[in-house]
C-alpha positions as CSV (number, residue, x, y, z in Angstrom):
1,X,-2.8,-1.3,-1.9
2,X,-5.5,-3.9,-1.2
3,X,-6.9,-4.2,2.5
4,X,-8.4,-6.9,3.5
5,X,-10.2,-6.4,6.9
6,X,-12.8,-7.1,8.4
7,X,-14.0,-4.2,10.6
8,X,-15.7,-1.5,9.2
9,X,-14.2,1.4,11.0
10,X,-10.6,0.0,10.6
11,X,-10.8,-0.3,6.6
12,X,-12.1,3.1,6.2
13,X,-9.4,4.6,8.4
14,X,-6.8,2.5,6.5
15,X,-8.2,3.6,3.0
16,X,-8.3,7.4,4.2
17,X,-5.0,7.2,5.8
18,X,-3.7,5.5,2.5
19,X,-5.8,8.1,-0.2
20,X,-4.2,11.3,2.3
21,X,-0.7,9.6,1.3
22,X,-1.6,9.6,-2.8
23,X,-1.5,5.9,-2.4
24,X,-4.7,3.9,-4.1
25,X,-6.5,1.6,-1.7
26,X,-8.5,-1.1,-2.7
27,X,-10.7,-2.5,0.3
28,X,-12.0,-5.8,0.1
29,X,-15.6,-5.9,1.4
30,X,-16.6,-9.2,0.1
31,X,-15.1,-11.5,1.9
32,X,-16.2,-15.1,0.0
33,X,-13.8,-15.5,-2.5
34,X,-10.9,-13.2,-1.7
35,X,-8.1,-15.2,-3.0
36,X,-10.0,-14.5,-6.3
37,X,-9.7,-10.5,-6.0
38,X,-6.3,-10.5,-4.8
39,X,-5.6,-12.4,-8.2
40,X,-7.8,-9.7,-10.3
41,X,-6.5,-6.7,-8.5
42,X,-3.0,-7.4,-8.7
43,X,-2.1,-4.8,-6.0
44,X,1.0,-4.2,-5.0
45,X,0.6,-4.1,-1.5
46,X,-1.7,-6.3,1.1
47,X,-2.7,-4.8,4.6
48,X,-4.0,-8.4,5.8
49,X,-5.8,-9.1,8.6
50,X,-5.1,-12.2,11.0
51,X,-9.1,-12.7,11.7
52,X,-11.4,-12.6,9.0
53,X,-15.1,-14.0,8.1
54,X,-14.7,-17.9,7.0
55,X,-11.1,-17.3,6.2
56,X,-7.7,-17.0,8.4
57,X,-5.5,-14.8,7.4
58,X,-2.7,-16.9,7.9
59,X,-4.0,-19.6,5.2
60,X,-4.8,-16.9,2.7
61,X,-1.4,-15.6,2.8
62,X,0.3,-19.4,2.0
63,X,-2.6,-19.2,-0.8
64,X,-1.4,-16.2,-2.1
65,X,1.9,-17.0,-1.7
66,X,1.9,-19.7,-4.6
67,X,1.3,-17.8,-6.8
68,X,1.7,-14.0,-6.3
69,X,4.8,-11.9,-5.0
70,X,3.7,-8.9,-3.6
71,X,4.5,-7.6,-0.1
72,X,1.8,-8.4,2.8
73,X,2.0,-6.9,6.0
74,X,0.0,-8.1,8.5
75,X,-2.4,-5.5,10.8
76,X,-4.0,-7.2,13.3
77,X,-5.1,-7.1,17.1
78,X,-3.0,-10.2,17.9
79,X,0.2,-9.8,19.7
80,X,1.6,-13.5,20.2
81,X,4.9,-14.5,19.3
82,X,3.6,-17.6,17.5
83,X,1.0,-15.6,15.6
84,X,3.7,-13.6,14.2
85,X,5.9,-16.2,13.8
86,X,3.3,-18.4,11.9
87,X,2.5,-14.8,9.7
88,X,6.1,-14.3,8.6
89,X,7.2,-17.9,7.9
90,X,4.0,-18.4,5.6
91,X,5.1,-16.0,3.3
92,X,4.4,-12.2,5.5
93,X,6.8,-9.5,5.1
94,X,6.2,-7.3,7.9
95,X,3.6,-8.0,11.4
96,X,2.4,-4.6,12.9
97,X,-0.2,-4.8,16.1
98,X,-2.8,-2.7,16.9
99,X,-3.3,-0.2,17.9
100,X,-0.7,0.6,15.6
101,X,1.3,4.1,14.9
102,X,0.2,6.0,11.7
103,X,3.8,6.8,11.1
104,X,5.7,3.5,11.7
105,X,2.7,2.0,9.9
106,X,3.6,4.5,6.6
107,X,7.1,3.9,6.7
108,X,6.6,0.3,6.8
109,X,4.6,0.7,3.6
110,X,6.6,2.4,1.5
111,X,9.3,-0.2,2.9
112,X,8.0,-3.0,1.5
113,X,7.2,-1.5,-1.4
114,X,10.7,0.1,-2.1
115,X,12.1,-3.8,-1.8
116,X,9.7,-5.4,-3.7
117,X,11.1,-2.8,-6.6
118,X,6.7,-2.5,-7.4
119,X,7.4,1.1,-9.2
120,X,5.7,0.9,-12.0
121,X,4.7,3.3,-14.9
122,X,2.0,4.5,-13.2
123,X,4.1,6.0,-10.5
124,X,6.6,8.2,-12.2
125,X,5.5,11.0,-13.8
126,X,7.2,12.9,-16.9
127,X,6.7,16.4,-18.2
128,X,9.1,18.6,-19.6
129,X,12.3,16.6,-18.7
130,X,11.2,16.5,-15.2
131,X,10.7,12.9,-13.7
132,X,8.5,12.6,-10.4
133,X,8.4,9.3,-8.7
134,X,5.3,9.0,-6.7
135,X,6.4,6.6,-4.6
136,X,9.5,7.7,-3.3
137,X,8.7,11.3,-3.2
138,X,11.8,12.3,-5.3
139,X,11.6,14.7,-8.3
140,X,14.5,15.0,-10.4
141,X,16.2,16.6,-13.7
142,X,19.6,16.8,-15.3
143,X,20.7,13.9,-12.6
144,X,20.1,16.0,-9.9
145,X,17.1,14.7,-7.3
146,X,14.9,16.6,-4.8
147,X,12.7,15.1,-2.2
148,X,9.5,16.4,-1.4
149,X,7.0,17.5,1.2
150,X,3.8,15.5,1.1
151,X,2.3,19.0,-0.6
152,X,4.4,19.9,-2.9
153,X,4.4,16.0,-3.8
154,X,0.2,16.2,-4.0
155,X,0.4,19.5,-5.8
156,X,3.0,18.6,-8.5
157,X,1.4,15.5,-9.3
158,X,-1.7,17.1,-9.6
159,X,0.1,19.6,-12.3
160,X,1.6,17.2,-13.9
161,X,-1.4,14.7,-14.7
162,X,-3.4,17.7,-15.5
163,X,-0.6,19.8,-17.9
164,X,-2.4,22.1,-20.3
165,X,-5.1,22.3,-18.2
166,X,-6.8,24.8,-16.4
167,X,-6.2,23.9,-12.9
168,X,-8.5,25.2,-10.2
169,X,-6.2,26.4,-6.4
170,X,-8.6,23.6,-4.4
């Protein structure tokens, strides 16, 4: 999930909030060519911001819309009508103000991602016959399907990527 914002103390919340969740942010910091590292990244998911250095956010979402798909939800400060208006007509997919709610923020997230069908390879996880999808939270085996905690989701994965390993309790 790239973010591109521009405050310091926002991004980092956003990439710990995001790395707590198993997700894998990718903050943009430069902010002269981002259309560029969108492009090279190929995330899956934008957190854009409205205001940013040289750049609106609402032109660099029509940018990426020509020629990228993925889902961009707008975090930003500004609560108009017209700016979210202008933000979902130029190609958004969700508009969230801040201050904004950790929770409606998450299931917002996995939201977008669930309906722009972005679950790829890297996200479920096989051993033994059991498959774990990472991004739904869903483990499952002879077609039957469990959902997880966000623990037992953090721990399994963990197992999994690391099986035949030596896996320390931390």
């Amino acid at each position: 999930i790239m973010i591109i914002e521009d405050d310091p103390a926002t991004r980092e919340e956003l990439v710990l909030l995001l790395k707590n969740e198993s997700y894998q942010p990718v903050p943009v910091t430069d902010f002269t060519d981002i259309l560029s590292q969108v492009m090279t990244q190929a995330p899956d998911l934008i957190l854009l911001d409205l205001g940013l250095p040289g750049r609106n956010g609402l032109s660099l979402c029509a940018d990426i819309r020509k020629s990228a798909n993925m889902p961009i939800i707008f975090v930003t400060s500004r609560n108009s009508a017209i700016d979210e208006l202008k933000a979902l007509s130029l190609g958004g997919d969700d508009y969230i103000t801040k201050p904004y709610n950790i929770l409606v923020l998450l299931a917002r997230i996995r939201a977008a991602l669930r309906r722009s069908s972005a679950v790829s390879d890297s996200e479920i996880l096989e051993a033994k016959g059991l498959k774990l999808n990472l991004l739904k939270g869903v483990i499952s085996a002879d077609g039957q399907e469990l959902e997880l905690t966000r623990n037992e989701l953090r721990i399994l994965a963990h197992l999994m990527t690391h099986a035949g390993e030596i896996v320390s309790r931390a």
